[in-house]
C-alpha positions as CSV (number, residue, x, y, z in Angstrom):
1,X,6.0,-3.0,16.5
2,X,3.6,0.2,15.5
3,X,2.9,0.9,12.2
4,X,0.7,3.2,10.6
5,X,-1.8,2.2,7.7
6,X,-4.1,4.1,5.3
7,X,-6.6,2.1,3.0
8,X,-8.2,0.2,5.7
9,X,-11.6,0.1,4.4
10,X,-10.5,-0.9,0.6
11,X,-9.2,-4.4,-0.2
12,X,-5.7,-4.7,0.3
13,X,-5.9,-2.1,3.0
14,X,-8.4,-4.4,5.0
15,X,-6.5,-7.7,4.1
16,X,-3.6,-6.4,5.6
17,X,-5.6,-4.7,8.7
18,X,-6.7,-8.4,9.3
19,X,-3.1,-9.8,9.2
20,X,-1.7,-7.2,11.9
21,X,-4.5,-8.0,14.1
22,X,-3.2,-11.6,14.1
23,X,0.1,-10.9,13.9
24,X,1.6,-11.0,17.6
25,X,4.8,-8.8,16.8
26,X,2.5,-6.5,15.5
27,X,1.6,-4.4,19.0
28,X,0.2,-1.4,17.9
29,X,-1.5,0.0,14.1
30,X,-2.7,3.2,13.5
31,X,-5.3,3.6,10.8
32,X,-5.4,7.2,9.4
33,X,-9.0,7.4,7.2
34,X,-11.3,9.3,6.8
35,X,-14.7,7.4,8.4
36,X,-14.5,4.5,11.1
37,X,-13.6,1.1,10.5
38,X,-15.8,-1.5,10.9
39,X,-12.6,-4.4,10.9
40,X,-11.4,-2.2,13.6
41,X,-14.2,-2.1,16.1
42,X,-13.3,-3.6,19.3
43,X,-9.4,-4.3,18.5
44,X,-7.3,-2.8,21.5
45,X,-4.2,-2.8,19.4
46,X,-5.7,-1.1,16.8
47,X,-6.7,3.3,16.9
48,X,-8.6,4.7,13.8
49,X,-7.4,8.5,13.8
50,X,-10.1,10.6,11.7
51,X,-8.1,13.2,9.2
52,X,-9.8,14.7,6.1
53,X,-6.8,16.4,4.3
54,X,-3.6,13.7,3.7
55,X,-1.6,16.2,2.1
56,X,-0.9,18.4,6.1
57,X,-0.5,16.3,9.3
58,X,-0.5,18.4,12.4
59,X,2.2,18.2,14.6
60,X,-0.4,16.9,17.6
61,X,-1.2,13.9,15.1
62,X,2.5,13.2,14.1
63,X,3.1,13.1,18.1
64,X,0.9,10.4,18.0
65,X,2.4,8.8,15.4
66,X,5.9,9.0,17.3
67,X,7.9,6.0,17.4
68,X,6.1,4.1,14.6
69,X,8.3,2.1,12.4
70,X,6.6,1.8,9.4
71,X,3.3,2.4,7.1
72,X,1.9,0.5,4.6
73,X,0.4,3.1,2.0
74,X,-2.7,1.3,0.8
75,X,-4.8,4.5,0.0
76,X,-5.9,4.5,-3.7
77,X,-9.2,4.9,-6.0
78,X,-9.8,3.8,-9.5
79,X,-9.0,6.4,-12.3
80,X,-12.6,5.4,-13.4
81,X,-14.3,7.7,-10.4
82,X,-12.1,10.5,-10.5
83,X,-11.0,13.1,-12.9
84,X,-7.6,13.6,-13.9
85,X,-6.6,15.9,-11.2
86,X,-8.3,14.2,-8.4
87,X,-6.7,11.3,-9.6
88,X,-3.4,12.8,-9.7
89,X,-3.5,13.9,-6.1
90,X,-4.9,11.1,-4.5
91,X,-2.9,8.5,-6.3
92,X,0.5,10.8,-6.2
93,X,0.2,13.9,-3.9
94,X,-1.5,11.8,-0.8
95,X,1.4,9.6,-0.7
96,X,4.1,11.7,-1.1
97,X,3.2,13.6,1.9
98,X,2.2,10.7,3.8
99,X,5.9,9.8,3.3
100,X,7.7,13.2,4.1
101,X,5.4,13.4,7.2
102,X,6.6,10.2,8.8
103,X,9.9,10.0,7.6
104,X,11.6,11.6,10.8
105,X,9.0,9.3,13.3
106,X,11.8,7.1,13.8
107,X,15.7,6.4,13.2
108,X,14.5,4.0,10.5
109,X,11.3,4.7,8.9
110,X,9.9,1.9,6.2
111,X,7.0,3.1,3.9
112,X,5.5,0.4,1.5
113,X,3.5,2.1,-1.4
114,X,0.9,-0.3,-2.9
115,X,1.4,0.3,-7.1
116,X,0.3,-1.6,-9.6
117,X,1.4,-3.5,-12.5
118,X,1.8,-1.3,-15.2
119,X,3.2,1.1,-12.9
120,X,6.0,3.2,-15.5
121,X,8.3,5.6,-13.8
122,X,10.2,6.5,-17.1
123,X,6.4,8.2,-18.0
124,X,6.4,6.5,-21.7
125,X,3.1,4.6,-21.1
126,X,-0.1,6.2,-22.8
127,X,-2.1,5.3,-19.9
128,X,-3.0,7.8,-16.4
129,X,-2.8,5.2,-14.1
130,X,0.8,3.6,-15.4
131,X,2.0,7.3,-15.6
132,X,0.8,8.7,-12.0
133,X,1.6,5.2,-10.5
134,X,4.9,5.2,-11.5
135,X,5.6,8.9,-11.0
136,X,4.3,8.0,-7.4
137,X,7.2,5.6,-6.9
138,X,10.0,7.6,-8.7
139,X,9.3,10.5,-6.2
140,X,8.9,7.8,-3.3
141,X,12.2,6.2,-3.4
142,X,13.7,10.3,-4.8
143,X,12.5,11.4,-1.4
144,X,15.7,9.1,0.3
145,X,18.0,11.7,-0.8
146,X,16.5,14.3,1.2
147,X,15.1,11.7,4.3
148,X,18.4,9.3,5.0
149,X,16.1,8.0,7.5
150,X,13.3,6.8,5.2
151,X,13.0,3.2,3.7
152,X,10.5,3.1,0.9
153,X,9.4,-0.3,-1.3
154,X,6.7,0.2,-3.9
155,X,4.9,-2.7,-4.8
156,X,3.1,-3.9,-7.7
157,X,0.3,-6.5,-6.9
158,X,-0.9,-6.6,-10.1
159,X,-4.9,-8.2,-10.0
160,X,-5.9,-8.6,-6.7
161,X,-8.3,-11.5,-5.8
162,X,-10.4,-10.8,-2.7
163,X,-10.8,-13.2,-0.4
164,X,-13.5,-12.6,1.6
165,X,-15.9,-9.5,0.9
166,X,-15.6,-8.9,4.7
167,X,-12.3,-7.3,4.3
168,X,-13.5,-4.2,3.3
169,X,-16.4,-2.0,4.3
170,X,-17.4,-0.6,0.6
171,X,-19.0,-2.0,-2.2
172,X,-17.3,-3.0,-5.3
173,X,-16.9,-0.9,-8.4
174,X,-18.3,-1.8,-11.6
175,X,-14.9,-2.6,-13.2
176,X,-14.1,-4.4,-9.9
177,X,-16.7,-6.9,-10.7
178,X,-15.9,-7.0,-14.3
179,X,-12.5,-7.6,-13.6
180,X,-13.0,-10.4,-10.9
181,X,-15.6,-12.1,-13.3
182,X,-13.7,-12.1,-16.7
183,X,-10.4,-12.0,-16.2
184,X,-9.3,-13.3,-12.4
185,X,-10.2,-16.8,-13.5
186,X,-8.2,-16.7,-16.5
187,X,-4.9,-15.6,-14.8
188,X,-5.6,-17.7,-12.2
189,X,-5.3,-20.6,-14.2
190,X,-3.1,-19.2,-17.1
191,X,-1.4,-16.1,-15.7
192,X,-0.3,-16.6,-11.8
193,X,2.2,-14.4,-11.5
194,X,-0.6,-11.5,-12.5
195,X,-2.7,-12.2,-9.2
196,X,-2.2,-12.8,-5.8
197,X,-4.8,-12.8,-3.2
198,X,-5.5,-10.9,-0.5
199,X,-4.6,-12.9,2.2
200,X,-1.1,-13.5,0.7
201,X,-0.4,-10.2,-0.3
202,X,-1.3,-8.9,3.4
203,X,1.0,-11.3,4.9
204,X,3.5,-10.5,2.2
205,X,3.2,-6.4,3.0
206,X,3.5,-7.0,6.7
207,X,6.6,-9.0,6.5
208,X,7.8,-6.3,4.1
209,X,7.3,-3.4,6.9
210,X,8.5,-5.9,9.3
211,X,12.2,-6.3,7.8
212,X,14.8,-4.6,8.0
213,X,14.2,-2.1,4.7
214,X,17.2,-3.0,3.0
215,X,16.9,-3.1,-0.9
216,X,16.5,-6.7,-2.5
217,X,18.8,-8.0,-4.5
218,X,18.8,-8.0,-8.6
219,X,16.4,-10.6,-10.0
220,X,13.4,-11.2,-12.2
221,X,10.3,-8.7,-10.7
222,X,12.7,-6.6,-8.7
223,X,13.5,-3.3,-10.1
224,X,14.7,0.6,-8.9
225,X,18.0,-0.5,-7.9
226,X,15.8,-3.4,-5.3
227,X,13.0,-1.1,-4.2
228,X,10.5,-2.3,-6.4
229,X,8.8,-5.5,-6.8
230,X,6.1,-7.0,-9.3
231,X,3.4,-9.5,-8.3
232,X,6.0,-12.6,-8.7
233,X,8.3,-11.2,-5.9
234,X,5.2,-10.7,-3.7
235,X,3.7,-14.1,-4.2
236,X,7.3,-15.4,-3.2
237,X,7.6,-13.5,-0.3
238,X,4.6,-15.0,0.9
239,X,5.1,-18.8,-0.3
240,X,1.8,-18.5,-2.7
């Protein structure tokens, strides 16, 4: 199976780079970012493909990307490093057009967008990340209607604990350290179904992109009529 994924060199993105390495049905990823991958270096199944602007894809890099069956939308940054508007189209615009460019790449196209909890598609949270986040994903599963082909989940991890600092290439952010300091070891203890780790959310992403993209049924954590699902439904998916 080739899939395409973006956020390699952040912590989810490399998790999951890690999993498809070891994953034998996984035969071929494509890593679109914007500087080399260290996780990738010397990986024969694996192609880093260099592209600055991920709001246009050329029609020699979508002939590349030809045949792929899914992508697993792990770009993001941290409202705290951006302004609003660079927030907005990193967080919202990149992924859109990530989507609508590899929607017709196959006869079934599956695109998991990693969200957040918090995440509010109805827009009546006071905060920029719940309201872009969940914009994102309204738009996302909206773009169906016009792509019949296209398969989209958006996913909610809530806090992520990293496993392993080799799994990405950057350093942490300040509220990245704050946040794995103060408050992972509380919800790890009090709060599980806040937090999942990398490992398991990697393996619980690729099995996502691996299936078959139909909508889950109704339950706790699963919302957008199946197409959306909280930290809970992850850490199930992958047995945590």
């Amino acid at each position: 199976m080739h899939i395409i994924l973006t956020g390699a060199t952040g912590t989810c993105g490399g998790a999951v780079l890690q999993h498809c390495i070891s994953t034998p049905a996984i035969t071929r990823v494509t890593v679109i970012a914007r500087r080399p991958v260290k996780l990738a270096e010397g990986q024969e199944k694996v192609k880093v493909v260099l592209h600055d602007d991920f709001t246009h894809y050329s029609q020699p890099l979508l002939d590349q990307l030809k045949g792929a069956e899914g992508c697993i939308w792990a770009l993001g940054i941290s409202q705290t490093l951006v302004n609003k508007e660079e927030y907005v189209k990193i967080t919202h615009d990149y992924a859109i057009e990530g989507a609508r460019a590899f929607a017709t790449l196959n006869e079934s196209f599956k695109f998991i967008y990693v969200s957040g909890e918090g995440a509010d598609p109805s827009g009546r949270t006071s905060t920029l990340f719940g309201k872009v986040k969940g914009q994102t994903e309204k738009d996302l599963h909206n773009l169906q209607v016009t792509f019949p082909t296209l398969r989209t989940f958006a996913v909610r991890p809530g806090l992520i604990d990293p496993e392993g600092d080799h799994l990405k290439d950057r350093s942490r952010t300040t509220l990245e350290v704050t946040m794995q300091t103060f408050v992972a070891p509380i919800l790890r203890r009090f709060g599980k179904g806040s937090i999942i780790g990398t490992r398991p959310l990697a393996k619980a992403l690729v099995d996502l992109v691996m299936g078959d993209g139909n909508p889950f049924p109704p339950g706790p954590g699963v919302e957008a009529d199946g197409k959306t699902l909280s930290c809970s439904v992850l850490r199930k998916l992958s047995r945590v």
